[in-house]
C-alpha positions in Angstrom: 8.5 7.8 19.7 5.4 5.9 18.4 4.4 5.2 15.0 1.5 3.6 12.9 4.0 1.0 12.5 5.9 0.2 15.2 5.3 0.2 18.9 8.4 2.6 19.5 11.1 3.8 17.3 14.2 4.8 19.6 17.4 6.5 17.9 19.3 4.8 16.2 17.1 1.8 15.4 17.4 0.2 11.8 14.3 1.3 9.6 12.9 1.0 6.2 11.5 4.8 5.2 9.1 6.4 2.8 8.4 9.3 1.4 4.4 8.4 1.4 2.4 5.9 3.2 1.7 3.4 0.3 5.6 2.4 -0.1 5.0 2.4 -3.5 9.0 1.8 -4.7 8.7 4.7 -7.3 8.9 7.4 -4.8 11.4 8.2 -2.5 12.9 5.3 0.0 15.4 4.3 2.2 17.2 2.2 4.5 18.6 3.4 7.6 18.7 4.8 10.7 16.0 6.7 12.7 17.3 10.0 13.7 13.9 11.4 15.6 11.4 13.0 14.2 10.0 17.0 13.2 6.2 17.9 12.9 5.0 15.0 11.0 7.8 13.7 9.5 10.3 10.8 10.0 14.3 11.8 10.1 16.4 8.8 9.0 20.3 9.0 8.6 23.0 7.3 7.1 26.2 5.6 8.8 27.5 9.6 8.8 24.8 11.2 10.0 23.6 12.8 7.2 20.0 12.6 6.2 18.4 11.0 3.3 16.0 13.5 2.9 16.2 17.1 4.3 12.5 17.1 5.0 12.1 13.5 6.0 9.8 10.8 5.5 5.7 10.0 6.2 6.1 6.2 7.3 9.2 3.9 8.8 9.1 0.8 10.2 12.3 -0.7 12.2 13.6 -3.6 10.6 16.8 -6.0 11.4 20.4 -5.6 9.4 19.0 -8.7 7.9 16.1 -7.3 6.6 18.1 -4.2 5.8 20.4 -5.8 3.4 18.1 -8.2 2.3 16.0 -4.7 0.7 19.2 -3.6 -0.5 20.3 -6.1 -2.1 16.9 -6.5 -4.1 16.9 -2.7 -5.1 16.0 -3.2 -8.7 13.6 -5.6 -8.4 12.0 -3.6 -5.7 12.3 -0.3 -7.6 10.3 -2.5 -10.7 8.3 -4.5 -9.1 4.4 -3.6 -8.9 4.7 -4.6 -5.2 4.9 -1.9 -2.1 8.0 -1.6 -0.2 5.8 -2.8 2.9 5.1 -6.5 1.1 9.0 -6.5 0.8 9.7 -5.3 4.6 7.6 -8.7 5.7 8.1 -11.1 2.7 9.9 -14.3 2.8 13.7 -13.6 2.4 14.4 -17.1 1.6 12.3 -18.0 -1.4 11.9 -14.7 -3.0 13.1 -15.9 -6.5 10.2 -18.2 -6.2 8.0 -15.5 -6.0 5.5 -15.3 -9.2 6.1 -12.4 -11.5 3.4 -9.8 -11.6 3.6 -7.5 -14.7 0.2 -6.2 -14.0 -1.1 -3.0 -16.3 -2.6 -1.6 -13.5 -4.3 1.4 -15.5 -6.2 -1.4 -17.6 -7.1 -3.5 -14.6 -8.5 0.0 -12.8 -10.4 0.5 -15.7 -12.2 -3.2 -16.0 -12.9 -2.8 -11.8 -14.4 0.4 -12.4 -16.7 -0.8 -15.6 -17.5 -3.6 -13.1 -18.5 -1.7 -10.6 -20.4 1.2 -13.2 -22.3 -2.0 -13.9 -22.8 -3.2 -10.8 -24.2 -0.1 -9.5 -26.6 0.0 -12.2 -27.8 -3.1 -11.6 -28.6 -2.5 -7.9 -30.6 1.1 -8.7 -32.9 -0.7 -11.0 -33.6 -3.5 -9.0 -33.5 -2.1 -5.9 -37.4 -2.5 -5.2 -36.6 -6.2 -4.8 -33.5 -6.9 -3.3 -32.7 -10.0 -5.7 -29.4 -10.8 -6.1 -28.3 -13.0 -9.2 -31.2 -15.9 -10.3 -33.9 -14.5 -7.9 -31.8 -15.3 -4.7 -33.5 -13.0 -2.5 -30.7 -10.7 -0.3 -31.1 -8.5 2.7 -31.6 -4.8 2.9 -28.6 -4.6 4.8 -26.9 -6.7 2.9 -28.1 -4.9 -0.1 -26.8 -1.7 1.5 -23.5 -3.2 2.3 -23.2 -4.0 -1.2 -24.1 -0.5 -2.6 -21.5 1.1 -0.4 -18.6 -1.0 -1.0 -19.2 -0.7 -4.7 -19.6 3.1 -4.1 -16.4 3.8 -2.3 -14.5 1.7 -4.9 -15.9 4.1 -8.1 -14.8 6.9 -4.8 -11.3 5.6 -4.8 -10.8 5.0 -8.7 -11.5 8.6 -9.2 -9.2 9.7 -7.0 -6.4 7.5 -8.9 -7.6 9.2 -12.2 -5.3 8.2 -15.3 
């Protein structure tokens, strides 16, 4: 069976599931083993068979016992950490209390990117005539463009995060 993350899964293999792509640690997670899979959805089990989650889980990736207990054994940081349960699944296991801590208020960094962007967006409509970027240095159209619609999907994605 393929996957967006691995290049097979075959039964029984250890894996790191989620209940949604992003791996944020909030939602449902686990460590196990992969079962098979129904419609679009991963089945992983526990050393008695049983599943973790009747209807299964959107993303896996197989992972050594190492890896395994390594998650495990971090459970609360991981379930309060900012971080996605993918960084952890490929993060140094050796240094991790090195790691910097990152208590970010995400909701008040959204907002300063998207008053960023409002701005910046602003600024390109009214000089668009002249394709100037900051003190007269004189850009592309296409680079222009480019510009516009990164700044556009951004303001697209804030949106859709909402408060």
């Amino acid at each position: 069976m393929r996957n967006n993350m691995n290049k097979t899964l075959n039964k029984g293999d250890y894996v790191l599931a989620t209940n949604y792509r992003d791996g944020d640690p909030q939602d449902q997670w686990c460590v196990g083993f992969y079962e098979g899979q129904e419609n679009d959805r991963y089945i992983v089990i526990d050393d008695d068979g049983k599943r973790f989650r009747y209807s299964g889980f959107r993303r896996v990736k197989k992972i050594s016992k190492e890896r395994g207990l390594f998650i495990l054994s971090h459970k609360d940081d991981i379930q309060n950490s900012p971080r996605s349960l993918w960084w952890w699944a490929r993060c140094s296991m050796k240094n991790i209390e090195d790691a910097p801590e990152q208590n970010v208020d995400w909701k008040s960094l959204c907002n300063k990117l998207y008053t960023a962007l409002e701005g910046l967006l602003d600024g390109l409509d009214a000089n668009r005539d002249g394709y100037h970027g900051q003190e007269g240095v004189g850009i592309s159209e296409k680079e222009w463009q480019k510009r516009i619609y990164v700044a556009n999907k951004a303001v697209e994605n804030y949106d859709k995060i909402g408060d």
